[in-house]
N, C-alpha and C positions, 0 to 999 in steps of 0.2 A: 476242844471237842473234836474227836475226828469224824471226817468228812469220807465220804466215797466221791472220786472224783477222777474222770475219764479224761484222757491226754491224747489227741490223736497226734499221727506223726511223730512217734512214744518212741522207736525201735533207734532213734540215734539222736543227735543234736541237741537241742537245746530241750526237746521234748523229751530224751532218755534220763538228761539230766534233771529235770524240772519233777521228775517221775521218781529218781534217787530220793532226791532230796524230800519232797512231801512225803515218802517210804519212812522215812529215818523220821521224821516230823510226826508218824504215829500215824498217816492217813492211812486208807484205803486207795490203792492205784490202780486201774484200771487201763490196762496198755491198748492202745490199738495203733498198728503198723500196718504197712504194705508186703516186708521180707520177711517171710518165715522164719528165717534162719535168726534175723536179727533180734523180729517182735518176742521168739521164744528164750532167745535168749536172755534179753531184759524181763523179761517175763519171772523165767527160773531164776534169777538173781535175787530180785525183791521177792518171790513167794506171790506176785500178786496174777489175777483174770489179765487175760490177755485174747484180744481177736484180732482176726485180720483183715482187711478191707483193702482194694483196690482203689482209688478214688476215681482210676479214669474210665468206670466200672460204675455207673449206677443203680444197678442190681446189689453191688456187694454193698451199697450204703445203707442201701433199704433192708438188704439181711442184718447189716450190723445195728440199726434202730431197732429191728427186731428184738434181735440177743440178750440189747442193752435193757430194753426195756424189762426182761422177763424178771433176771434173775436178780434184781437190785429194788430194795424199797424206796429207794431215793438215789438221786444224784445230785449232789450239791456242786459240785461243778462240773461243767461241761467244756473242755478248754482246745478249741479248734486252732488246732496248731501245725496242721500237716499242710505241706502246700510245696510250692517249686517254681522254678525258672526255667524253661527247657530252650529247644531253640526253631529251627524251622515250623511252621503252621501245621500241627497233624490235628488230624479229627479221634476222638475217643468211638469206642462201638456206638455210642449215643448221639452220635454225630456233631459234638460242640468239640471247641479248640482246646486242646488240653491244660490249656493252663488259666484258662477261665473255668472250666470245669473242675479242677482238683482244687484252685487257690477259693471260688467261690460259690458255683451250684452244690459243688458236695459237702461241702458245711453248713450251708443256706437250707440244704434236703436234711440232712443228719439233723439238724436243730428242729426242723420244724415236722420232723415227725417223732420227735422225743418231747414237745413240746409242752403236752399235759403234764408228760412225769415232771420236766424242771419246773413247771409250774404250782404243781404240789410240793414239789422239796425249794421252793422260793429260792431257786438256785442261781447262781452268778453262771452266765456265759460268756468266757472271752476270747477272742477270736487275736490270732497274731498277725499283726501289719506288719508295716517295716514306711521307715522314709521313702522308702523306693513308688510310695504314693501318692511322693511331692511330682514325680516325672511322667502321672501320668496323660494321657492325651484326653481332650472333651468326651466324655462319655457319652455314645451313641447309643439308644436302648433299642434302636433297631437293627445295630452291628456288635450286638457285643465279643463275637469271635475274634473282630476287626478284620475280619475277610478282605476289607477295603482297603487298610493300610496296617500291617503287622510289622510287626518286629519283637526278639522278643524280650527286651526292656518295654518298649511299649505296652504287653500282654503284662508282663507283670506288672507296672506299676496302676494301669488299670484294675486287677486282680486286687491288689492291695487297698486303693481307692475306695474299690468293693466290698472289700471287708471292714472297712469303717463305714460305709453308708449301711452297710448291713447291720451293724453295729446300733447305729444310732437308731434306723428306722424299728429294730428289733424292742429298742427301750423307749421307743413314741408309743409302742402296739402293749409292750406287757408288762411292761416297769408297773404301774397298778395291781396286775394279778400278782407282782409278787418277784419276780424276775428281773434279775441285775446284771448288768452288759456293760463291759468295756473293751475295747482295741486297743494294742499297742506293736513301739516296737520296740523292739529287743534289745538292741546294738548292733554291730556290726560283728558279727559272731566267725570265727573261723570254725566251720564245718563242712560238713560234704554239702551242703545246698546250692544249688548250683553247676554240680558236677557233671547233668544231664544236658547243659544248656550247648547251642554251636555258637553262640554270643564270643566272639573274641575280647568283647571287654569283658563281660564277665566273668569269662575262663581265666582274663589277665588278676582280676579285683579278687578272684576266690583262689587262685591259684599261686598269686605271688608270696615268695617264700617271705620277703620283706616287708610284705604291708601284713600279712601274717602275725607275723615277729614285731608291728611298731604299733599297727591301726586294728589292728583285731582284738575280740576278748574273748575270753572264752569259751563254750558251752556254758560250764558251770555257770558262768555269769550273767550268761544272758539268760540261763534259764531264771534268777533272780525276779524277774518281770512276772511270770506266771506264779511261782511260787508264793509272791507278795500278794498279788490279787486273790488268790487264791483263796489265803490260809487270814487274808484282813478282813476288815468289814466294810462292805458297800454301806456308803451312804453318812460312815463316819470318815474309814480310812480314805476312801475314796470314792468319789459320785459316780452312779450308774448312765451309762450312756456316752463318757468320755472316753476319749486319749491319753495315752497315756507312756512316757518315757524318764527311765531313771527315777521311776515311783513318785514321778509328778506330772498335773496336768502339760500337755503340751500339744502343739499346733503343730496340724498334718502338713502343714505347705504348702496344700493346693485347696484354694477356697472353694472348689466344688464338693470338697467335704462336709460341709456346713450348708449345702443346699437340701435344706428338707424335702422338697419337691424332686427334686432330681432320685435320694432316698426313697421315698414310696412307692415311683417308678421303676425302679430297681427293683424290690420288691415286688410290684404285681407282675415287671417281664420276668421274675425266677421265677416266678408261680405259673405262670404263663407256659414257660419255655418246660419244666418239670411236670405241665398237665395237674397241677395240686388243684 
């Protein structure tokens, strides 16, 4: 049965790819990007809706919840995939760290003001982590820019962290009404992500021609992740509320994942910090 099903972070990587494929699969794809040039591109390719959003831009999140909501009778999934690594500590117009705002308020905002529609189309949300949220540092709900102590491996795997407690706490609150959540990560994907970052290892880990060529996979195949979730059945194929890697259960590596408490809190400082 096809699905309509919105892919942010759609215009390249694992997301353009994941967009391909469910295209060819007979879905309904729904692109949204940051680059004009890209998002339209992929866009004109598959035939499919295409918008664009800024995410360090919280106006454009809340224009693009708009959009979504008008013209679609449903979304069956909702698959928050856009995100980054950048590098020195900058503030967005809305005055949070960039990379806690694009990897986590602006999916956190997007979700939860599309909330009744996925709740109507008892839709699967899944949000892309990555291991990089076994590194990351105690989560402070009263510093989440980490004003205190940044870096930006530390912002990301925070970031990521994030996006599985957002995960889970998402499927404590609406797995009942109908709605089905999972995080995962992807692999170790060779693509442009990363390319923003001043991070010298980073630029060494995304850059090198070698680890490229020996420890990398591809788009295509890390797009596999979303595709799978996608296009299976919560609750047969796989349970709402987990992790998930290589289309099985799997462990984040940092047990502050698993802290319900810590979860809820997280939740009410994004409610908090977005004035919802």
């Amino acid at each position: 049965m096809s699905k309509t099903i919105v892919i942010t972070g759609a215009s390249d990587g694992i997301g353009a790819a994941a967009a391909r494929r469910l295209h060819r699969e007979g879905h309904r794809v729904v692109v949204v990007g940051r680059s004009p040039r890209k998002t339209e591109a992929i866009a004109r390719e598959l035939g499919a809706d295409h918008y664009l959003a800024d995410f360090t831009r919280l106006d454009d999140v809340r224009k693009l919840a708009a959009d979504l909501n008008t013209p679609y009778a449903r979304i069956d999934v909702l698959a928050n995939n856009a995100g980054g690594v950048f590098g020195n500590p900058t503030k967005t117009v809305d005055g949070f760290e960039q990379t806690f705002q694009i990897n986590h308020l602006a999916p956190f905002l997007l979700t939860r003001l599309l909330l009744d529609k996925l709740i109507d189309s008892r839709a699967a949300v899944l949000q892309t982590s990555s291991i990089g949220a076994a590194q990351a540092p105690r989560l402070d709900l009263g510093d989440l820019d980490l004003d205190k102590n940044y870096s930006p491996i530390r912002a990301y795997g925070a970031a990521k962290l994030e996006n599985i407690l957002f995960t889970n706490e998402l499927h404590r609150r609406y797995h009942d009404a109908g709605i089905s959540t999972a995080s995962f990560h992807p692999g170790n994907v060779a693509t442009s992500f990363g390319s923003e970052t001043e991070s010298r290892l980073m630029r060494f880990i995304t850059g090198s021609r070698l680890l490229r060529a020996t420890v990398f996979i591809s788009p295509e195949q890390g797009a596999d992740q979303i595709v799978w979730l996608a296009t299976s059945r919560p609750g047969v194929d796989w349970q709402s509320g987990g992790y998930y890697r290589k289309r099985k259960p799997a462990k984040p590596g940092n047990k502050q994942a698993l802290d319900a408490a810590l979860a809820r809190g997280l939740w009410t400082r994004s409610e908090q910090l977005l004035q919802l």
